[in-house]
N, CA and C atoms as a LAMMPS dump frame, in Angstrom:
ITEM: TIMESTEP
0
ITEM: NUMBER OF ATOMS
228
ITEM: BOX BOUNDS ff ff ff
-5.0000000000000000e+02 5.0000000000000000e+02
-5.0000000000000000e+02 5.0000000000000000e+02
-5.0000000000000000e+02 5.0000000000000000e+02
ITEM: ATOMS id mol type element x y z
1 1 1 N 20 -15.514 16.981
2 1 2 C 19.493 -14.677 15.912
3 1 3 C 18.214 -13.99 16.396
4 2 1 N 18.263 -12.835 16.276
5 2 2 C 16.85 -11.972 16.837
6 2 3 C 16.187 -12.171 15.86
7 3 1 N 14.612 -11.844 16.285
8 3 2 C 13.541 -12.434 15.369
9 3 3 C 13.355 -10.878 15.062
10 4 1 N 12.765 -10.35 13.673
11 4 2 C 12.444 -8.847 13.657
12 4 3 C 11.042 -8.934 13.642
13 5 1 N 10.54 -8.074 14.876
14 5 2 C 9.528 -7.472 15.293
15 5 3 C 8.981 -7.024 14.647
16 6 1 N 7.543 -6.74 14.2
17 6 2 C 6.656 -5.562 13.44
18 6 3 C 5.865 -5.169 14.722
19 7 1 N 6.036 -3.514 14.95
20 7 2 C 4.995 -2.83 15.512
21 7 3 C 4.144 -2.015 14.84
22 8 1 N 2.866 -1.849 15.093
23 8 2 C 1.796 -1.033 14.8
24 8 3 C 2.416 0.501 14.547
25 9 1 N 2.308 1.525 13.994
26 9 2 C 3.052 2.758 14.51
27 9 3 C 1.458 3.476 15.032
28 10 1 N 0.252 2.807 14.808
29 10 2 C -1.049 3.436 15.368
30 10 3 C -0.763 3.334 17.156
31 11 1 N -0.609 1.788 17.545
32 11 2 C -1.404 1.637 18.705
33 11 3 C 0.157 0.572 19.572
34 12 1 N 1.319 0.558 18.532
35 12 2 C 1.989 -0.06 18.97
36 12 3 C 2.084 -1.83 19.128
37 13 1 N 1.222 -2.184 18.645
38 13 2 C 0.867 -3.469 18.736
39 13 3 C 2.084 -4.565 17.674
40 14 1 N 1.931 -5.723 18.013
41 14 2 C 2.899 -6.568 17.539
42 14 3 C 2.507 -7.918 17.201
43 15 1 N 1.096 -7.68 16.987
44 15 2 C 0.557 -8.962 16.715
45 15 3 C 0.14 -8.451 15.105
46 16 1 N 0.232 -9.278 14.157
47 16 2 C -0.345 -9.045 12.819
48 16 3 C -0.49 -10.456 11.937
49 17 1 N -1.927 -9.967 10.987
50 17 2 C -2.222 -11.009 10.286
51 17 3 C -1.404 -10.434 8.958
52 18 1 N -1.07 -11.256 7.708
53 18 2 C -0.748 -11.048 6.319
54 18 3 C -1.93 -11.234 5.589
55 19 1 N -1.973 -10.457 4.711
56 19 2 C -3.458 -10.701 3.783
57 19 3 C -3.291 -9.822 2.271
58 20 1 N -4.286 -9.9 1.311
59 20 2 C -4.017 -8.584 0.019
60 20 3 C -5.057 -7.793 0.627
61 21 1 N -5.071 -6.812 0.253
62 21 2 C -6.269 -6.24 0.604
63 21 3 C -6.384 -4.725 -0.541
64 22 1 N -7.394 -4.085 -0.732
65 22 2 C -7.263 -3.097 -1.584
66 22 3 C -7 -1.495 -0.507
67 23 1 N -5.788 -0.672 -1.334
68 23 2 C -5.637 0.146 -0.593
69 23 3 C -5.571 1.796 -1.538
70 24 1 N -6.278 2.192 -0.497
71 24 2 C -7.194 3.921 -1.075
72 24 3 C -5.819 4.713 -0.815
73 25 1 N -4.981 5.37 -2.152
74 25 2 C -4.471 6.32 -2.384
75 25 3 C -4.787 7.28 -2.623
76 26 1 N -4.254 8.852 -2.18
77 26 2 C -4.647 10.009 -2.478
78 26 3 C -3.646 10.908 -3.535
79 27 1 N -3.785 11.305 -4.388
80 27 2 C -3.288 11.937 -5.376
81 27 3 C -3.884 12.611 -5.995
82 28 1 N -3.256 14.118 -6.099
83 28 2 C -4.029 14.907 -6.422
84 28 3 C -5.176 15.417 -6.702
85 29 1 N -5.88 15.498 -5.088
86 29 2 C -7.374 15.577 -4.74
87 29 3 C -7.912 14.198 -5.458
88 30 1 N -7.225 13.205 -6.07
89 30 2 C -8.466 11.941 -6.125
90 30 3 C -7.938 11.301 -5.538
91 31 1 N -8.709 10.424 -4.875
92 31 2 C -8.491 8.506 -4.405
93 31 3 C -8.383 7.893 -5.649
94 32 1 N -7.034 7.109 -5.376
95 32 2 C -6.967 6.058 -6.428
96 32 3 C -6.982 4.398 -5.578
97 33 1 N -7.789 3.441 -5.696
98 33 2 C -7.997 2.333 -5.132
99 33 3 C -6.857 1.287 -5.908
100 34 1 N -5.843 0.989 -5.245
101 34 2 C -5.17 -0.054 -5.85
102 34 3 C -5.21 -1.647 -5.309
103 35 1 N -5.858 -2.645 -5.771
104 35 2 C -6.208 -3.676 -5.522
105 35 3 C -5.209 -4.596 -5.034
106 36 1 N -5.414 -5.631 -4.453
107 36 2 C -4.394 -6.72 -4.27
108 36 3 C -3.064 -6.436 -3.865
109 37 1 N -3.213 -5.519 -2.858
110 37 2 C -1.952 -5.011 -2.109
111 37 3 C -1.435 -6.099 -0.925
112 38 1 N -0.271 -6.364 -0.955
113 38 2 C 0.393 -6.862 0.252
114 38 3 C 0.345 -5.917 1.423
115 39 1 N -0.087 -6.543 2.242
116 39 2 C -0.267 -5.727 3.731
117 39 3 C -0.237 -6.47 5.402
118 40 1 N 0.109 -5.887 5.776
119 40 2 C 0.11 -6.601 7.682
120 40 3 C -0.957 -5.696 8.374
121 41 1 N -2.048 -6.831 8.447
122 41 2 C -3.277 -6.231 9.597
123 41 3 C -2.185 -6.08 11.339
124 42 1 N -2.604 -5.04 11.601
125 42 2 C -2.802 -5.232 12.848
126 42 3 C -3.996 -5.951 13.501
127 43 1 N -3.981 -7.143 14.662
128 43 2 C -5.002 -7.733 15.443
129 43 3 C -5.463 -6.912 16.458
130 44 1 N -4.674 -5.512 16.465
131 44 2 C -5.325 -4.865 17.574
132 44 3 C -5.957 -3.473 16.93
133 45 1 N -5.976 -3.046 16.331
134 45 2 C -6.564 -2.031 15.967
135 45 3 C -7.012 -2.525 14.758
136 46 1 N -6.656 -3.207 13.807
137 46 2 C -7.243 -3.565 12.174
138 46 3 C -6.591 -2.28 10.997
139 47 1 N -5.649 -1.666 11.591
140 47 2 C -4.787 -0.882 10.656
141 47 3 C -4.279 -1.639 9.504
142 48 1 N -3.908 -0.959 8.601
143 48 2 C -3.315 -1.767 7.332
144 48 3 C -2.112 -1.242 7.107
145 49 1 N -0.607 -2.194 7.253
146 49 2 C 0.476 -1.647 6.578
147 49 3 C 0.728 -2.28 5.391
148 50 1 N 1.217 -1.542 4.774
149 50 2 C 1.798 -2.379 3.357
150 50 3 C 3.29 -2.901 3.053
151 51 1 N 3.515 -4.384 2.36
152 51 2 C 4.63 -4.929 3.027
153 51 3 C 5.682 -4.287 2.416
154 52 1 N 6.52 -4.395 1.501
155 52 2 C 7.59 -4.088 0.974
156 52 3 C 7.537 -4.39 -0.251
157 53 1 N 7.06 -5.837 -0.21
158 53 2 C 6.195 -5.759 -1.809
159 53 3 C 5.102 -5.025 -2.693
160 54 1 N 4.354 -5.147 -1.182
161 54 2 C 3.264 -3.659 -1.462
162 54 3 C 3.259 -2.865 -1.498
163 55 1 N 4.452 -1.838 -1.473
164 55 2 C 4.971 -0.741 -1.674
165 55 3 C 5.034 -0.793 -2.963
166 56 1 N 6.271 -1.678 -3.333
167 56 2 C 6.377 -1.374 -4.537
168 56 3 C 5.437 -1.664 -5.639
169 57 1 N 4.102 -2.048 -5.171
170 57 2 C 2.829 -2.223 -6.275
171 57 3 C 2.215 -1.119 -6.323
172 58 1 N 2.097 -0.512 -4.958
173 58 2 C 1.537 0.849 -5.282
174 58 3 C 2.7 1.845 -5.836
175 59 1 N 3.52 1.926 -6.022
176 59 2 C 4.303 2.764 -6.788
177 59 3 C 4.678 2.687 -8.416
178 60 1 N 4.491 1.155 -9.07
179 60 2 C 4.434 1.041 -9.921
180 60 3 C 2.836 1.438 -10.593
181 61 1 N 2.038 1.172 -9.657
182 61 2 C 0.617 1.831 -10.018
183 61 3 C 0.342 3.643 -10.082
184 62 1 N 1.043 4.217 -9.344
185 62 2 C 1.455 5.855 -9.297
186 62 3 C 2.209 5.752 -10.671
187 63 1 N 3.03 5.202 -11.047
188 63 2 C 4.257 5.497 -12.032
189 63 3 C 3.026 4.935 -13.59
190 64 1 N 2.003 4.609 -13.02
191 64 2 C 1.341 4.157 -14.753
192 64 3 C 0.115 5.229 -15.033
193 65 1 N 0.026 5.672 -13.679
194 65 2 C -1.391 6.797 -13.47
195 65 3 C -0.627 8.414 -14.019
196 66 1 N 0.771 8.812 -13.401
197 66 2 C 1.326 9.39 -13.828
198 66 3 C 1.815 9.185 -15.316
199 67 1 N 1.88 8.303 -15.884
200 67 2 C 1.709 8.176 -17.634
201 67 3 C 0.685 8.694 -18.02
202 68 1 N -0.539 8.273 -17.603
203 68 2 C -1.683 8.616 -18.112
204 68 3 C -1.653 10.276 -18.092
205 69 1 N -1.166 10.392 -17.17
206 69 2 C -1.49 12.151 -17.075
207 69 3 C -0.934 13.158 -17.934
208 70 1 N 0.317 12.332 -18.157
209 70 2 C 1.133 13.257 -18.777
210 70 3 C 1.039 13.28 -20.348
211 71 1 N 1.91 14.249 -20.985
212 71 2 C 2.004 14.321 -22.855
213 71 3 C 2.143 13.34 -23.447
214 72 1 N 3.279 12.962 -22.701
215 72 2 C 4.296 12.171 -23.693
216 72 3 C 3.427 10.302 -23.986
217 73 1 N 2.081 10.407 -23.167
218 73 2 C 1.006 8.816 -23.414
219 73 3 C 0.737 9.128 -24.852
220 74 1 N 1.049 7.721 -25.394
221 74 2 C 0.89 7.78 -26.971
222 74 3 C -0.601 7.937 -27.416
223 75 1 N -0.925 8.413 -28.163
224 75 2 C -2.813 8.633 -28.652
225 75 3 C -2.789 7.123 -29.201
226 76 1 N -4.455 6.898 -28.677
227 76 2 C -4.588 5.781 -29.565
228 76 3 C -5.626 6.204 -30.517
């Protein structure tokens, strides 16, 4: 059974730590900081990927910011 590899796509590297960490989104000219993201440090550069879980946190966080923006957010 092959083991699956993670490489860096910065520096190529294949060593990584797991950690949360908070990660700076850009959307429409703002940064949005979404906290407690799943991510794989790289040990060689200190890049941040986000896992698969952490994907889908930052997208459910886009999908609640995009509520806010739009009409159809109920008035309180």
């Amino acid at each position: 059974m092959k083991k699956n590899i993670f490489q860096c796509e910065k520096c190529a590297g294949e060593k990584y730590k797991s950690k949360f960490a908070s990660v700076p989104v850009n959307v429409a000219n703002r940064t949005l900081v979404v906290n407690r993201v799943a991510v794989k440090e790289c040990l060689n550069c200190h890049n941040l990927h986000p896992t698969s879980a952490g994907e889908a946190k930052i997208n459910r966080c886009l999908g609640s910011f995009a509520l806010l923006l739009s009409d159809n957010f109920p008035k309180l």
